[in-house]
C-alpha positions as a printed NumPy array, in Angstrom:
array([[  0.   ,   0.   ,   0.   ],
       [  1.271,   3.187,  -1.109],
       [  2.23 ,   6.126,   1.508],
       [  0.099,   9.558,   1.124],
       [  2.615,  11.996,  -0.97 ],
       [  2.411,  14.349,   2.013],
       [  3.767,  12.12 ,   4.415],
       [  6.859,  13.13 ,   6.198],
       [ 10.324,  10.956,   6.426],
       [ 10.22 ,  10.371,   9.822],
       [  6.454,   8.646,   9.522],
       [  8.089,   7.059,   6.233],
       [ 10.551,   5.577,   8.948],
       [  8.673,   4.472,  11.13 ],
       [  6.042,   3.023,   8.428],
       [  8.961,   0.836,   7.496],
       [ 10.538,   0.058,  10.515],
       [  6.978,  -1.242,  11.877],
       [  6.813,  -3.454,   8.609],
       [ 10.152,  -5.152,   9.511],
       [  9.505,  -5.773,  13.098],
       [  5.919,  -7.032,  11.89 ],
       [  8.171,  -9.334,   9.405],
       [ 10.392, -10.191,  11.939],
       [  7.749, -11.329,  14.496],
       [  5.528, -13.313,  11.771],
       [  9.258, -15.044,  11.245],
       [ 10.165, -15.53 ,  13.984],
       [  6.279, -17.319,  14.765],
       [  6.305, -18.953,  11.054],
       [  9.748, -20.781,  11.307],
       [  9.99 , -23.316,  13.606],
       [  6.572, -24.754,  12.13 ],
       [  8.288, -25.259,   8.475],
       [ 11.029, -26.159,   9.67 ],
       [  9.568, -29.593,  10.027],
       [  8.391, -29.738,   6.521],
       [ 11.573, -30.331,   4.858],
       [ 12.541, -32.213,   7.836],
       [ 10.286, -34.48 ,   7.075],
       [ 11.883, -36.079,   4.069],
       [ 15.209, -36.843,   5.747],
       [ 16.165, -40.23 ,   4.528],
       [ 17.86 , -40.659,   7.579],
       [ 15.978, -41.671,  10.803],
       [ 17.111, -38.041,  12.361],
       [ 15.418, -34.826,  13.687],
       [ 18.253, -33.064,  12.055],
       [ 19.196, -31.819,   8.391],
       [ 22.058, -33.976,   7.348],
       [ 24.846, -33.394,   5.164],
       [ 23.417, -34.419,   1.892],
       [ 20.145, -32.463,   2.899],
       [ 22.127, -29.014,   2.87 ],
       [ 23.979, -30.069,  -0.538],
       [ 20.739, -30.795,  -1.488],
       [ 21.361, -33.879,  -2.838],
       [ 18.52 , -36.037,  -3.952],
       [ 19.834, -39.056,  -2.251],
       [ 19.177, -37.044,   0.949],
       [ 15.515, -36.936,   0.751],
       [ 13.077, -39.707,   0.68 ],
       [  9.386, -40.204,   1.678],
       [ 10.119, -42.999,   3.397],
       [  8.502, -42.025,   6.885],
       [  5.244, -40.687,   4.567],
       [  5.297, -44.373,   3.694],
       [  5.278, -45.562,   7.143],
       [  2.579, -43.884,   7.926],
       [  0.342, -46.729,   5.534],
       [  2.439, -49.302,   7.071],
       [  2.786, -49.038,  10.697],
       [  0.756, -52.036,  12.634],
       [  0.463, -53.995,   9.284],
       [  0.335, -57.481,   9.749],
       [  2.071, -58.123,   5.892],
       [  3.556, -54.82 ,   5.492],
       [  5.413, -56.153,   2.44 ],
       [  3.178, -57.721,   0.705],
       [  2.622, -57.05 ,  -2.881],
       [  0.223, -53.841,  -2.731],
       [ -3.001, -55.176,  -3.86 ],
       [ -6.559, -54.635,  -2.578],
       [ -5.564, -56.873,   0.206],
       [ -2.735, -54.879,   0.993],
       [ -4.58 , -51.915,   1.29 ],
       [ -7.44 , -53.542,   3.475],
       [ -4.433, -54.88 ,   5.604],
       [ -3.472, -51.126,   5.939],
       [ -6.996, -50.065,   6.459],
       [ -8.01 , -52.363,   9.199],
       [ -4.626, -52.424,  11.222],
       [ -2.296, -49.597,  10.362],
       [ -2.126, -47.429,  13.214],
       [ -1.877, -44.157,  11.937],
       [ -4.749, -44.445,   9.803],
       [ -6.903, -46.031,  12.668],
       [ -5.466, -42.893,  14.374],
       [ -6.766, -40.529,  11.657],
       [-10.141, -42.24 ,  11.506],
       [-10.747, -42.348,  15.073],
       [ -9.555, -38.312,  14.813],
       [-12.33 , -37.773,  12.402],
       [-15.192, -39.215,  13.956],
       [-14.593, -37.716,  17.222],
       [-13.614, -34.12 ,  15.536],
       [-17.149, -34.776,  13.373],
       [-19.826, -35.478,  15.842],
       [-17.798, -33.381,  18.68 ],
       [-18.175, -30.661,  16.072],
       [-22.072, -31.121,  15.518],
       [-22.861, -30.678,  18.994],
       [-20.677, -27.647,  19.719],
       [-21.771, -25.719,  16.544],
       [-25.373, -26.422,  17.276],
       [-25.276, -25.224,  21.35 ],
       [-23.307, -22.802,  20.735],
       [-24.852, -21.193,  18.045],
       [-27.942, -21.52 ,  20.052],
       [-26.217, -19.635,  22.853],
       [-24.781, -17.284,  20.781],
       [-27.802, -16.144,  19.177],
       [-29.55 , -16.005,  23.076],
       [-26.699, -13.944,  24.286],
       [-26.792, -11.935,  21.291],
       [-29.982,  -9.991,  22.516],
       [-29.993,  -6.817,  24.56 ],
       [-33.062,  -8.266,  26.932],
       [-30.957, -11.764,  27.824],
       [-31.05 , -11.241,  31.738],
       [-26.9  , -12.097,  33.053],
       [-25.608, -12.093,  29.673],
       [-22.029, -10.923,  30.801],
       [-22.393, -14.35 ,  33.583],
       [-23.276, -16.736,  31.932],
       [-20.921, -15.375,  28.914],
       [-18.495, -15.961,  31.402],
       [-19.359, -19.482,  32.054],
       [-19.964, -20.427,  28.561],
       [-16.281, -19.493,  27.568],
       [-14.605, -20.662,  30.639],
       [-13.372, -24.117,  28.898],
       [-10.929, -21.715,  26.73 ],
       [ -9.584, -20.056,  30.078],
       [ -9.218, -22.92 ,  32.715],
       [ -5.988, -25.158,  32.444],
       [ -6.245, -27.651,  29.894],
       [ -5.542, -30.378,  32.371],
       [ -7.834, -28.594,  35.517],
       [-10.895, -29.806,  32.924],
       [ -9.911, -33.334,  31.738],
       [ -8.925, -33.994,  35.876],
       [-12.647, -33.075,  36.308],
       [-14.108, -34.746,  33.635],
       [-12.114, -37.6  ,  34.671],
       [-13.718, -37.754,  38.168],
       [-16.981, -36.827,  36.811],
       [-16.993, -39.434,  33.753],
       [-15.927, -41.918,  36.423],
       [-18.988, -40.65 ,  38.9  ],
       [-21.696, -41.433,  35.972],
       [-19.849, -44.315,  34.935],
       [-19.938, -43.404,  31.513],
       [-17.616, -46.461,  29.812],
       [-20.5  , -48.8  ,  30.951],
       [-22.763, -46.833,  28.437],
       [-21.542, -49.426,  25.865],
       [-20.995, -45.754,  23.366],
       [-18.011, -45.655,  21.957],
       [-16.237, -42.438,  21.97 ],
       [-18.902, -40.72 ,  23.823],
       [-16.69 , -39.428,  26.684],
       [-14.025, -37.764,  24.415],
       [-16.606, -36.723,  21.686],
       [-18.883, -34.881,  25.229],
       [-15.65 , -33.33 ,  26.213],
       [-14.029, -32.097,  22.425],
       [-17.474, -30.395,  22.091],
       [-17.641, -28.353,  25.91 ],
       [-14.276, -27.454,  24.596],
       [-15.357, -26.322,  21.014],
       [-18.31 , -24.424,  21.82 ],
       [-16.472, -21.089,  23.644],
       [-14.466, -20.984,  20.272],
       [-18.122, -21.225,  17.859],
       [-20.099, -18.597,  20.564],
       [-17.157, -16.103,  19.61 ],
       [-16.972, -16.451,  16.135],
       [-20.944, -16.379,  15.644],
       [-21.16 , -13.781,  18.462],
       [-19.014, -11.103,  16.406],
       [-21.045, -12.185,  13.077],
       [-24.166, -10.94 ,  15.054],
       [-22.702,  -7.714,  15.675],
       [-24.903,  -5.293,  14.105],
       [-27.485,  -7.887,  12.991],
       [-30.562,  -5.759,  12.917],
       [-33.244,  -8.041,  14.785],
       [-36.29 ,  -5.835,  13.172],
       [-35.803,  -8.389,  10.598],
       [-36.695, -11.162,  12.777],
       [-39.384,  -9.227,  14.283],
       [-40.688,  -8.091,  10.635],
       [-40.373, -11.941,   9.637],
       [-42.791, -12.682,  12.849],
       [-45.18 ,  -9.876,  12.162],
       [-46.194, -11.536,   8.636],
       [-46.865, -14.625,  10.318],
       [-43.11 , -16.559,  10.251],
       [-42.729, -19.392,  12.592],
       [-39.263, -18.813,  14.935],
       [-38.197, -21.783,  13.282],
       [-39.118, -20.321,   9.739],
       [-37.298, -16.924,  10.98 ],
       [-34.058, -18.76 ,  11.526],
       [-33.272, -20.715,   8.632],
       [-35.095, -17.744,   6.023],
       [-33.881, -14.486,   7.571],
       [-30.984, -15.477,  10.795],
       [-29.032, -18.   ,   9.327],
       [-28.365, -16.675,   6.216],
       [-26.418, -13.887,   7.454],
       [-24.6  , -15.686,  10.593],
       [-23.323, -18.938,   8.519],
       [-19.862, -17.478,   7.42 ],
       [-19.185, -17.598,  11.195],
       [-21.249, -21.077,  12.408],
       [-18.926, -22.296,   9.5  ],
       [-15.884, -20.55 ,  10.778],
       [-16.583, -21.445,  14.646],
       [-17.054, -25.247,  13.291],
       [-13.886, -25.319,  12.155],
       [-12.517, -23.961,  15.128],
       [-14.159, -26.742,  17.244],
       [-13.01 , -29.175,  14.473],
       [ -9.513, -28.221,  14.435],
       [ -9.742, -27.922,  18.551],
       [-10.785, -31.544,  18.576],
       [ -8.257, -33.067,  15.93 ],
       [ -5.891, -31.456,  17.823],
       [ -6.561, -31.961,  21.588],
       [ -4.275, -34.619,  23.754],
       [ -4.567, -34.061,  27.057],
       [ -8.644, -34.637,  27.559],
       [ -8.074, -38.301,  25.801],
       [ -5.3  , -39.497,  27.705],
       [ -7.62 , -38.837,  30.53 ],
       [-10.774, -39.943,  29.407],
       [-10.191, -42.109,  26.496],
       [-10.181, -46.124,  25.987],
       [ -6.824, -47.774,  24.668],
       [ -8.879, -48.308,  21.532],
       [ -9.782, -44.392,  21.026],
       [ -6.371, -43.177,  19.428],
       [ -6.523, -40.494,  17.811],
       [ -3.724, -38.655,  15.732],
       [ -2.467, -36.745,  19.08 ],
       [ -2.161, -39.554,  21.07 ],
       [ -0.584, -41.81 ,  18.701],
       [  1.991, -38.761,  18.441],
       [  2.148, -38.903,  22.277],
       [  2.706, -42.262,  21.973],
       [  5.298, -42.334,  19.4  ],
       [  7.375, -39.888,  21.119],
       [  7.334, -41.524,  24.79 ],
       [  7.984, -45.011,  23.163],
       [  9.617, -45.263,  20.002],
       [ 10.989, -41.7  ,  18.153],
       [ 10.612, -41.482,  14.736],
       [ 10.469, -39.185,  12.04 ],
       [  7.013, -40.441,  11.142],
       [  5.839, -38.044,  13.864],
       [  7.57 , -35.486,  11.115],
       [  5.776, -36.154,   8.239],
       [  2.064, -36.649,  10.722],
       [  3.09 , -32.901,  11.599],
       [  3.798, -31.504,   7.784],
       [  0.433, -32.588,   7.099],
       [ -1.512, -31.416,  10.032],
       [  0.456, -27.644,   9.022],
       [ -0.756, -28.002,   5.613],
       [ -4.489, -28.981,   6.633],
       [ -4.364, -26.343,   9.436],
       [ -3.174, -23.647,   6.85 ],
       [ -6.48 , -24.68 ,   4.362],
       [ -8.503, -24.171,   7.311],
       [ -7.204, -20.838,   8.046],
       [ -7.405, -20.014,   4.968],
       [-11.252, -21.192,   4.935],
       [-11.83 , -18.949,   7.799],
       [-10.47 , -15.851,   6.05 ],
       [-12.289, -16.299,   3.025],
       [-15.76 , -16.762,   5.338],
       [-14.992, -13.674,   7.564],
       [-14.446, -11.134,   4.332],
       [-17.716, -12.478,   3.148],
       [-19.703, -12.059,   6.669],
       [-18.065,  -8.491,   6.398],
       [-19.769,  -7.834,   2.629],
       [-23.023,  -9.112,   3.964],
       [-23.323,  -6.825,   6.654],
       [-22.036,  -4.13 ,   4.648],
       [-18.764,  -3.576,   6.436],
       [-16.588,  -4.004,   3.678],
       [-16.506,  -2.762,   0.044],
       [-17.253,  -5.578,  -2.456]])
């Protein structure tokens, strides 16, 4: 962005010198997350480059830890790779029982969170909510408290109700993903309601709209660019949570975290490498999701240009 042609040279200083330390920072943030990309492809079993890595020779790179990823718990690992092969993989590889395990949890954790919390969100969104600021408070609180104050309590409390005699599987990590996704999909749909103009819900009512009608016709139209965005946010908050499912979770509920957790306490490997290259990339999609969704809830509420 060009600088106004009256500006002076010591705000053309500064302009710049706020640029670099912004650069600096974002660097400084940015690095040690890429780092582990190239990393990744060491065709040596080390965290470190090697020599051939920094001549960039091709020898020095291989995606053989990408590979282990398919092959890891296999009971015929080399075996020709056929359909049975692959259903081998499928059924007993543990990274992608890991990953599967990670999606079902993240999916139906991420249901319930966006639909309470959008719920809440629109409740606390109203100027006549009695305690809004309270129960705000409480709502939210699962993004302040420790980490590991809430899976001690849901610990006790799982173990109170008995919950693993429910015969449900995942239900005690998928309850406890979603208290911990909903503070982040209340924000996001909060700040989309900023500004909402409920005389459109009220002018929907007068010509005979059912609340329901109201919602899904005149409400949700204008908040989904942030129930999408605080989804995702729950999504990624559950794919990427540890601590709640070494607490709360079976031996059979892996998910990608733990088996990270695992692989680091028991045998280190630069599989954990490439799991973390592709969590970055999938993390930066998301973001970039998110952006894209915010600049359009800004054009429909008119706070942007087109």
């Amino acid at each position: 962005m060009a600088l106004p042609l009256h500006t002076s040279t010591l705000e053309r200083v500064w302009h710049y010198t706020y640029l670099t330390i912004c650069a600096l920072i974002f660097l400084f943030l940015i690095l040690p997350i890429l780092i582990v990309i190239p990393l990744s492809f060491n065709a040596e079993p080390y965290f470190t480059f090697t020599e051939k890595m920094l001549k960039f020779d091709p020898t020095g790179y291989s995606t053989r830890w990408y590979d282990l990823l398919l092959t890891f718990g296999m009971n015929e690992p080399d075996a020709p790779r056929d359909s049975s092969w692959w259903a081998d993989a499928w059924n007993n590889a543990a990274w992608i029982n890991a990953t599967k395990n990670s999606v079902i949890i993240g999916f139906f954790s991420t249901v319930i969170a966006t639909s309470l919390g959008t719920i809440a969100a629109l409740g606390l969104s109203r100027p006549e909510m009695p305690g809004r600021r309270i129960i705000m408070a409480i709502l939210i609180s699962p993004m302040i408290v420790p980490i590991i104050i809430t899976a001690t309590g849901l610990f006790f409390f799982y173990s109170a109700i008995k919950i693993q005699d429910w015969g449900i599987p995942y239900l005690g990590v998928i309850l406890a993903h979603a208290t911990l996704g909903i503070p982040f999909v209340i924000i996001t749909v909060t700040a989309t309601l900023v500004g909402f103009d409920h005389s459109l819900t009220k002018a929907a009512a007068n010509m005979g709209a059912s609340p329901t009608r109201t919602f899904f016709k005149v409400q949700m139209p204008l908040i989904l660019p942030g129930v999408i965005s605080g989804a995702l946010f729950a999504f990624v908050t559950s794919f990427d949570e540890v601590v709640v499912v070494l607490f709360v979770g079976g031996l059979d509920e892996q998910t990608i975290p733990r088996q990270m957790w695992n692989g680091i306490r028991e045998q280190i490997s630069p599989a954990i490498l490439s799991v973390a290259t592709i969590l970055v990339i999938i993390s930066i999609a998301l973001l970039t999701v998110v952006e894209l969704l915010r600049r359009r809830s800004e054009k429909l509420r008119g706070m942007s240009p087109g």
